[in-house]
C-alpha positions in Angstrom: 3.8 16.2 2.3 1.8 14.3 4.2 -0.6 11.5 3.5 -3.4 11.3 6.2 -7.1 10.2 4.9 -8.8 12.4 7.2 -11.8 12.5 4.9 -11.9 8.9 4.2 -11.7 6.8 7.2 -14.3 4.6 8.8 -16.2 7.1 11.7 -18.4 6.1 14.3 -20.5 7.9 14.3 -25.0 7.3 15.5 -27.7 7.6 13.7 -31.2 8.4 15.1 -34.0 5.9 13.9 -36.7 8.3 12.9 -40.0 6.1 11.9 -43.5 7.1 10.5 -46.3 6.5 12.9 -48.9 4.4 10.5 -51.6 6.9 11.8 -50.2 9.6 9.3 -50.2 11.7 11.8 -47.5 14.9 10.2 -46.2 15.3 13.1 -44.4 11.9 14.3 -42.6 12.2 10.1 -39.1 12.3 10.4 -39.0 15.9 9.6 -41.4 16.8 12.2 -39.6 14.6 14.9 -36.4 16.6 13.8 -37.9 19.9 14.4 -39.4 18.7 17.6 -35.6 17.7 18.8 -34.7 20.9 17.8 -37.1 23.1 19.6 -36.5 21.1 23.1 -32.8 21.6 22.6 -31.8 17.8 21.5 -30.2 18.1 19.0 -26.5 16.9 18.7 -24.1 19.3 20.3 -21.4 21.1 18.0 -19.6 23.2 20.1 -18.3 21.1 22.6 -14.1 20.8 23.1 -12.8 18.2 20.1 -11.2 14.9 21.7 -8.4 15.3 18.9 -5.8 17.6 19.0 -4.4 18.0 14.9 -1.5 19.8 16.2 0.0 17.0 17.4 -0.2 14.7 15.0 2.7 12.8 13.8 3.4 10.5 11.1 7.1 10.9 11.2 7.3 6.9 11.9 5.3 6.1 8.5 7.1 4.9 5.6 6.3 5.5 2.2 8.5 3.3 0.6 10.5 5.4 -1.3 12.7 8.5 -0.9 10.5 12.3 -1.5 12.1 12.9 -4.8 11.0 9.5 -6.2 7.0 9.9 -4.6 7.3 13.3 -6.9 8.2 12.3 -9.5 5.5 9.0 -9.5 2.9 11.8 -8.6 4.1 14.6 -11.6 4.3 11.1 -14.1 0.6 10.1 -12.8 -0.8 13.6 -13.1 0.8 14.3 -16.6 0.9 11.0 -18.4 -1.6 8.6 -17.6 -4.0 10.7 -17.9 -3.0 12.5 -21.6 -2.6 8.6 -22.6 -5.0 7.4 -25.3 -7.4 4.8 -23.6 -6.2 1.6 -25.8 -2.5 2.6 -24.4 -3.0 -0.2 -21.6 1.1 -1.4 -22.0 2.0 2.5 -21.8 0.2 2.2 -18.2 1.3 -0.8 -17.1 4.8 -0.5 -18.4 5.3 3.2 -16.4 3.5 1.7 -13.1 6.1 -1.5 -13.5 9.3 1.0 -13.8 8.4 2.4 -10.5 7.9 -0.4 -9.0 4.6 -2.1 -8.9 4.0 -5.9 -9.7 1.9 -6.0 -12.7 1.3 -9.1 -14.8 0.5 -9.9 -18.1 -3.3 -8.8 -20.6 -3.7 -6.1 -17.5 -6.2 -3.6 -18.2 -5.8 -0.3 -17.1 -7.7 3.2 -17.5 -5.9 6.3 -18.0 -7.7 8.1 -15.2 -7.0 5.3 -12.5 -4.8 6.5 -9.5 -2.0 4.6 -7.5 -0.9 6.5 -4.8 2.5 4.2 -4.1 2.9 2.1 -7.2 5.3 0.0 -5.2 3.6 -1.2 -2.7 0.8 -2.6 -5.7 0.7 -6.1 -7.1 -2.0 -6.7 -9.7 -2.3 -10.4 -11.5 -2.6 -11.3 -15.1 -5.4 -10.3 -17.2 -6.8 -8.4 -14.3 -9.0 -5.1 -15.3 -8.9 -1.6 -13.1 -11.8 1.3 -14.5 -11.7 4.4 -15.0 -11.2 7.0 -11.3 -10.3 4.2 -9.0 -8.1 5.1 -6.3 -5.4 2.9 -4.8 -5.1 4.4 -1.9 -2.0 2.6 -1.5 0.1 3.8 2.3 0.2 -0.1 2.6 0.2 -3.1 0.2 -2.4 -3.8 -2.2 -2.2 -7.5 -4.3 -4.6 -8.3 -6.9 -4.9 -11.8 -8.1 -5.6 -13.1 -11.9 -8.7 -12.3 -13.7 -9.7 -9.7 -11.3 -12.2 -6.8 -12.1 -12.1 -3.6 -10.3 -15.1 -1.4 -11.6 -15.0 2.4 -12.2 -14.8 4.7 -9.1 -14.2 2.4 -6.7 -11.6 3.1 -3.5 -9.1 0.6 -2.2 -8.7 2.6 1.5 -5.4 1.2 3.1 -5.4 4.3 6.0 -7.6 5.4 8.6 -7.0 6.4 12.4 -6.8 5.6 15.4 -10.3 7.3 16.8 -9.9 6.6 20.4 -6.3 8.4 20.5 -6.1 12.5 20.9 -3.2 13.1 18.4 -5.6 10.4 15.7 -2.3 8.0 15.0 -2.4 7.1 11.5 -3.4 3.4 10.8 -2.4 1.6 7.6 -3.2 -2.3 6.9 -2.9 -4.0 3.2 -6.2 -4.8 1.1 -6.1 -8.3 -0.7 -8.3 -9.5 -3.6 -8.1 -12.9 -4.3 -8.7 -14.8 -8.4 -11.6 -14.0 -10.3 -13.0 -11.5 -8.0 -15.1 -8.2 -9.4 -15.4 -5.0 -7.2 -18.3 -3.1 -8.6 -19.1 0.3 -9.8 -18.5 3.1 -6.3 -17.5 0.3 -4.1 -15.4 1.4 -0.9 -12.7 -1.0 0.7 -11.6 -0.7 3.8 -8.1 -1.0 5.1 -7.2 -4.8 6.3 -10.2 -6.1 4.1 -9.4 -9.7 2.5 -12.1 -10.1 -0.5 -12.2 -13.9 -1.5 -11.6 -15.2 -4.7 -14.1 -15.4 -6.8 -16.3 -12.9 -4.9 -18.8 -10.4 -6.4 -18.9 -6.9 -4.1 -22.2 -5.5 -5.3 -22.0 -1.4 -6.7 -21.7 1.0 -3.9 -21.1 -1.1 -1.2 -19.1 -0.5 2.2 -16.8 -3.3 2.8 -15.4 -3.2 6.3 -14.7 -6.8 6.7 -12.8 -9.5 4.8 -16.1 -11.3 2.5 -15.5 -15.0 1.9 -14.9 -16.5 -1.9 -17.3 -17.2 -4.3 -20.3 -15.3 -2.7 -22.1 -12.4 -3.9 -22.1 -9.5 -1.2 -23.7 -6.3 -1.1 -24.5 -3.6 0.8 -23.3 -0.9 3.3 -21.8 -2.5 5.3 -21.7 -5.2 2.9 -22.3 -8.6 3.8 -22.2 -12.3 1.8 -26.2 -12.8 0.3 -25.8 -15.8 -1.6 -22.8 -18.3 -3.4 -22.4 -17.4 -7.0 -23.3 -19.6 -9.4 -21.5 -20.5 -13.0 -22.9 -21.3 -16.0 -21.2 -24.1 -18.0 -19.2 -22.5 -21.0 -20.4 -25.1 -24.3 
């Protein structure tokens, strides 16, 4: 088995800045500057030698936490039960995430189609909501605090690689989000990301950095845009 995020890590990879010329003229449109590259051979080479070798990678030194029988088990339970559970059967959830190991507190909210890859290494605080197809992505610790809301979709990424090494060393770092916190709808979260508490990650955004409490953030790569404000409750 192994558990490498190939598909899912943070890439570097450059963009080219293709801009209309306010003349109109058709052919400075980023279609016709493409086709331009292409025809005078600058396009973005394919075939040259990859700087990664796959056959040597190694992840023998990673732990998951738990022996292989028990990670099959978790993984035949997750694939089986949660999702044939009936979606007001939140203490079904918790209670079967809890008996292998996670720290789940009390009111917790959690959809049948949500995915924990390593329930052990999770920690979610009371009264805290998860939606419907989020991924825990779990090869290192992931905490919740209280009151959090993680929207549907969304993907808690603790793995990636090491890019500048030829045999791409896997890389895991925890994801912490702090009290009264909501992840929106398709957000991604990157490994070693601190989210503050109180914090608003707007839908679909990239966060690659830790954001700081009580700011709404947005964007790809999302950034803070403004404090949150509260309403007085009468």
């Amino acid at each position: 088995m192994t558990d490498s995020p190939f598909s899912k890590s943070l890439t570097d990879s450059p963009t080219q800045d293709f801009t209309i010329d306010p003349r109109g003229d058709e052919s400075r449109d980023p279609v016709g500057q493409a086709s331009e590259l292409e025809q005078k051979g600058d396009r973005p080479s394919l075939d040259d030698q990859p700087w990664v070798d796959l056959r040597r990678y190694d992840q023998s030194d990673f732990d998951r936490g738990q022996p292989g029988w028990m990670v099959i088990l978790w993984w035949l339970v997750q694939a089986i039960v949660f999702p044939l559970s009936l979606h007001n059967m939140n203490s079904v959830r918790t209670g079967l995430l809890r008996l292998f190991g996670a720290t789940v507190g009390k009111g917790v909210v959690i959809r049948p189609t949500a995915r924990f890859t390593y329930p052990w290494k999770v920690a979610i605080g009371d009264y805290s909501w998860i939606g419907d197809d989020v991924v825990f992505y779990s090869l290192a610790p992931i905490s919740l605090g209280c009151h959090c809301i993680v929207s549907q979709e969304c993907y808690l990424c603790t793995g990636s690689h090491d890019i500048h090494d030829p045999q791409f060393k896997l890389q895991v770092a925890p994801i912490a989000i702090g009290n009264g916190a909501w992840v929106a709808t398709d957000c991604f979260v990157a490994s070693g990301v601190h989210i503050g508490a109180n914090a608003v990650i707007g839908a679909r955004s990239c966060v690659i950095s830790d954001m700081p409490a009580g700011q709404v953030c947005h964007g790809s790569p999302c950034r803070p845009r403004r404090a949150r404000q509260m309403r007085e409750i009468s």
